[in-house]
C-alpha positions in Angstrom: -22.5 -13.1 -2.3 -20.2 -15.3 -0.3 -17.0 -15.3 0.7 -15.0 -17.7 -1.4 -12.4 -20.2 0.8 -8.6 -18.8 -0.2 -5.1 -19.1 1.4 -5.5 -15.6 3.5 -3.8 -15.4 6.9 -6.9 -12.8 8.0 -9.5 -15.0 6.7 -10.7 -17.6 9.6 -13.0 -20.2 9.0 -16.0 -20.9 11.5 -17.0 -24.1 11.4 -20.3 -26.0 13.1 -19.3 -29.6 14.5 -21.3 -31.7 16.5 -23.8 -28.1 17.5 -20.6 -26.3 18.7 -19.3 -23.3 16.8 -15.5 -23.4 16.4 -12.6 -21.8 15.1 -11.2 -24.2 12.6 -7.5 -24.9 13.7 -8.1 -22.7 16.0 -6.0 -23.6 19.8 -4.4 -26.7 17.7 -0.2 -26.7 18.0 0.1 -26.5 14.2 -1.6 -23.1 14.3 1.3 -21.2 15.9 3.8 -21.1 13.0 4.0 -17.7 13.0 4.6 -17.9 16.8 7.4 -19.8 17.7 7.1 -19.7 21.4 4.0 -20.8 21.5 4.2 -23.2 18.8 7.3 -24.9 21.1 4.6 -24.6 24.0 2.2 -26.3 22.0 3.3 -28.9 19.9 3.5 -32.4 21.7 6.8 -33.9 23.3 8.2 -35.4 20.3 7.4 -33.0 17.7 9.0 -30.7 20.8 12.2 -33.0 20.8 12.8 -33.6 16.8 12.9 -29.8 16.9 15.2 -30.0 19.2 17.3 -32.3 17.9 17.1 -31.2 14.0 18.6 -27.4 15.3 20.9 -28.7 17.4 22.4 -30.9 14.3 21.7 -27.9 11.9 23.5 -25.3 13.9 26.7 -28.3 14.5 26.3 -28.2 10.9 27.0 -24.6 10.1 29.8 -24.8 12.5 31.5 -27.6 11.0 31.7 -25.6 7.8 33.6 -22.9 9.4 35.6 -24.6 11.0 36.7 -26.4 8.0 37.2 -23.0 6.3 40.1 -23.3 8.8 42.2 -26.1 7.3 44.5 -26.0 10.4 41.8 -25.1 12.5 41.4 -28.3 14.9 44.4 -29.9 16.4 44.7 -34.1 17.3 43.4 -35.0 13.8 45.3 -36.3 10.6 43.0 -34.3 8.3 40.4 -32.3 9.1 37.1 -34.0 7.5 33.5 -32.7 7.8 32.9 -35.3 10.4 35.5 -34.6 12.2 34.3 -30.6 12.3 31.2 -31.7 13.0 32.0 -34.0 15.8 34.4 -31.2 17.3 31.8 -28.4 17.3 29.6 -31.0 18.7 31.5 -31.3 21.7 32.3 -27.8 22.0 28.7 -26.9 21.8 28.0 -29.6 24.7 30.8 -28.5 27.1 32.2 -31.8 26.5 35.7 -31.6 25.9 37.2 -34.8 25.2 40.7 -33.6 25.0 41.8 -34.9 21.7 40.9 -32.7 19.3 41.2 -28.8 20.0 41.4 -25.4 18.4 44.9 -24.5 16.8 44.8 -21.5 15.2 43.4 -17.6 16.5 40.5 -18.0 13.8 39.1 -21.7 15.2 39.1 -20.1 19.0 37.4 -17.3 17.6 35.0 -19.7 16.5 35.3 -21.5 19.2 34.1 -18.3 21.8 31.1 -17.7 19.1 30.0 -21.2 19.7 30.3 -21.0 23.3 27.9 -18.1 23.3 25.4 -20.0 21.3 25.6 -22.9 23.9 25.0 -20.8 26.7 21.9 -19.5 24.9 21.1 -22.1 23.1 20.6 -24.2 26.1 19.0 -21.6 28.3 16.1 -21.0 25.7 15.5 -24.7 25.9 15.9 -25.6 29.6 13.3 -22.8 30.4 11.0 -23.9 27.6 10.9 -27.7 28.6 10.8 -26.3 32.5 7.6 -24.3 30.9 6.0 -27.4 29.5 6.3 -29.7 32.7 5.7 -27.0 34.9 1.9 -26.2 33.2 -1.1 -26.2 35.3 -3.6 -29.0 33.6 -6.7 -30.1 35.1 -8.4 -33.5 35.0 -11.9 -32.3 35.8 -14.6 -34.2 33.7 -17.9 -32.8 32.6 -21.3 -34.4 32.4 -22.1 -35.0 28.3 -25.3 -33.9 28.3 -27.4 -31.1 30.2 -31.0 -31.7 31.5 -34.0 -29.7 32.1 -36.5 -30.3 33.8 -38.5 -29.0 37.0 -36.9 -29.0 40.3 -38.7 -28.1 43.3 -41.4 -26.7 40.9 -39.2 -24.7 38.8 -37.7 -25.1 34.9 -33.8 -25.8 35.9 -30.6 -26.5 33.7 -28.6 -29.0 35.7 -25.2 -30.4 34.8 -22.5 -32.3 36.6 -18.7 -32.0 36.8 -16.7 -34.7 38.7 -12.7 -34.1 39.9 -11.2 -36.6 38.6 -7.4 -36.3 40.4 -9.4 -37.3 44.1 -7.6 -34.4 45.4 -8.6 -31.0 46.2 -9.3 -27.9 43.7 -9.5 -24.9 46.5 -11.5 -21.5 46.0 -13.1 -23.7 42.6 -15.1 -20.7 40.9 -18.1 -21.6 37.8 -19.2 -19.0 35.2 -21.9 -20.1 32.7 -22.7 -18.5 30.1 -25.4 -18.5 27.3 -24.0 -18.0 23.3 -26.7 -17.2 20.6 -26.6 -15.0 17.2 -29.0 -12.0 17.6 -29.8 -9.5 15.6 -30.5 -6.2 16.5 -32.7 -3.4 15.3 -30.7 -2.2 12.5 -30.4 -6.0 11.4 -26.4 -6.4 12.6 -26.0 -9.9 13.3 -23.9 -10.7 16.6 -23.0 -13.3 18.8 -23.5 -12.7 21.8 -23.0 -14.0 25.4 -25.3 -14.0 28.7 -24.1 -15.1 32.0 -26.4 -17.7 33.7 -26.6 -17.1 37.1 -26.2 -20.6 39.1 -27.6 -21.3 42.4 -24.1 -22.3 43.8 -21.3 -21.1 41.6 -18.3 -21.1 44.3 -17.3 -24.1 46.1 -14.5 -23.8 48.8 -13.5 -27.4 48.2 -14.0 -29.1 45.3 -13.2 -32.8 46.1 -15.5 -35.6 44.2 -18.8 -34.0 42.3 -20.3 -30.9 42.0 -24.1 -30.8 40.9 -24.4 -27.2 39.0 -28.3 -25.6 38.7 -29.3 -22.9 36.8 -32.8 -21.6 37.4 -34.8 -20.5 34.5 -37.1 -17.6 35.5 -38.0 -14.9 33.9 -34.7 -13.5 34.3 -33.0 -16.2 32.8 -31.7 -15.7 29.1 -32.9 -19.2 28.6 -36.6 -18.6 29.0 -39.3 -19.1 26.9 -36.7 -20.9 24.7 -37.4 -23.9 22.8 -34.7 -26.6 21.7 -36.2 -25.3 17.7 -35.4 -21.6 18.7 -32.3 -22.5 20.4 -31.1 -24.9 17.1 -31.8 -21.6 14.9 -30.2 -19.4 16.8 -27.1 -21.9 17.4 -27.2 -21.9 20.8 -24.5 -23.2 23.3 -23.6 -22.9 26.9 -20.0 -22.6 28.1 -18.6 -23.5 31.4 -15.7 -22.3 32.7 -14.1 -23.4 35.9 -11.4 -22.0 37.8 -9.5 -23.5 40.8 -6.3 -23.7 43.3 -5.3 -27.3 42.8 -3.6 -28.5 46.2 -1.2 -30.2 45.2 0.8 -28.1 42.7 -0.7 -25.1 44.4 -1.4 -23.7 40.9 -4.3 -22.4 39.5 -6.1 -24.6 37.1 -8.8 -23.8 34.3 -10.9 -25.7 32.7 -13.6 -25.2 29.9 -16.5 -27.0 28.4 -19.5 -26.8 25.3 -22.9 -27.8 25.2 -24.2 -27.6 22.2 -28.4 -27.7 21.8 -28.3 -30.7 21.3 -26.8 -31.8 24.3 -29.5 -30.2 26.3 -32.3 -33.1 27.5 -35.3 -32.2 28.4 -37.9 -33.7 30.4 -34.7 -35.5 31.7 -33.0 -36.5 34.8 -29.8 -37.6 36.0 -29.4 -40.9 37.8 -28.1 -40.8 41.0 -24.2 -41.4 41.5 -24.5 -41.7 45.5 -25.8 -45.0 47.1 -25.8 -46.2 50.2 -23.7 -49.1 50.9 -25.1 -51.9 53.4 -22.4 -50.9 56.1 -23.7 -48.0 56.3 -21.6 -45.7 54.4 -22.2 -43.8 51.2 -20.4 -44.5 48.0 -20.0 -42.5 45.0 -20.2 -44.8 41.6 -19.4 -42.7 38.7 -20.4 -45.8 36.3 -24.0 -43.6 35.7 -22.3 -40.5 35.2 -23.4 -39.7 32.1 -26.7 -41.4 32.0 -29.9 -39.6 32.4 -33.8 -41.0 32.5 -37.1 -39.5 31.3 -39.3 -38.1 33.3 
């Protein structure tokens, strides 16, 4: 008997798209309500700005109504109006200080101190969360859509490519590969489990242009004796994950990619992406990136 779909907080849905198991929702900004910080982190630049915007008029707002609880409250107006407690706390809360208007009365620069407080808060919380956005590590590295295997040098090999797309340099640039299938074990516990592929290069001091990454599939390799059928049952998929020191921001970068089994080609081959011009020099054309031919 299943497990029937229901609003539950500890109930996360798996879901299969395009090979690759994933967590529905799961990494997406609108999955961090429960978190604010990361959910600030997260959400993009305008949804980060409305919120932003809608506190800073909902806490003039509340404000405003104490202040007019205070009907002497704000000196340099005629009569004191929601607007015009609203526009005062406004530029209180801003440090603005026209000059006109003012607190009168010991209540309103009681008031007045709580809403400095909250200003200096307030505007802390946000400076260091937009400095936090801006100041994120991303990486532009691009991945090859497909994996091919196919004998090199005699041998069965998975062979991918990953390509830096900034033109500058990832330092120390570290790959990890790893294999992801359901087994089940003796007593007939399904688990998914993970094997490391051991590549033929997986460290690369400077990573500038391209990087051509080779697994070899021996009999050590959790990839032999399997068949694209086995591997579609068992709902296999290969993760990459590459870590860096990118040169310019001096920050460390990550960067992660899926293949599902369906993205694995066999009998295939890349084309080649370096030619060599007729002056002599080589070129790198990433036009054939992607493409691959039968062998």
């Amino acid at each position: 008997m299943g497990i029937k779909p229901r609003l539950n907080r500890h109930l996360i849905k798996l879901e299969q798209r395009d090979g690759i198991l994933q967590v529905v929702g799961g990494n997406d900004w609108y999955s961090y309500f429960r978190d604010p910080y990361h959910l600030l982190l997260t959400i993009p630049w305008i949804g980060f700005a409305a919120i932003v915007m809608l506190f800073d008029v909902f806490l003039n707002g509340v404000f405003a109504v104490l202040y007019l609880l205070d009907a002497n409250a704000i000196a340099g107006v005629e009569k004191i109006g929601f607007l015009e407690a609203f526009f005062f706390s406004v530029q209180t809360l801003a440090s603005i200080g026209y000059g006109v208007m003012s607190p009168q009365t010991l209540y309103a620069n009681l008031i007045v101190t709580l809403e400095s407080i909250a200003s200096l808060m307030l505007f802390a919380v946000i400076t260091g969360i937009a400095f936090t956005r801006f100041a994120k590590s991303s990486s532009r590295v691009m991945f090859s859509r497909v994996a091919t295997i196919h004998d090199y040098n005699g041998v069965p090999t998975l062979i991918f490519r990953t390509a830096n797309e900034r033109r500058n340099n990832i330092l120390e640039a570290q790959l990890r590969v790893y294999l992801m299938i359901d087994e089940v074990t003796a007593e007939g516990q399904m688990m998914r489990r993970l094997h490391e592929l051991k590549l033929v290069r997986d460290h690369s001091p400077v990573f500038l242009l391209s990087w051509t990454v080779m697994h070899t599939i021996n009999e050590s390799s959790p990839l032999f004796g399997l068949t694209p059928t086995t591997m579609e049952r068992l709902h296999a998929q290969i993760l990459v994950s590459l870590t860096g020191v990118d040169e310019t921001i001096e920050g460390t970068i990550h960067a992660r990619h899926f293949y599902a089994s369906r993205s694995l080609k066999f009998d295939h081959r890349f084309v080649d992406v370096i030619h060599m011009g007729n002056d002599g020099h080589r070129y790198l054309d990433y036009t054939d990136f992607h493409k691959t031919i039968e062998i």
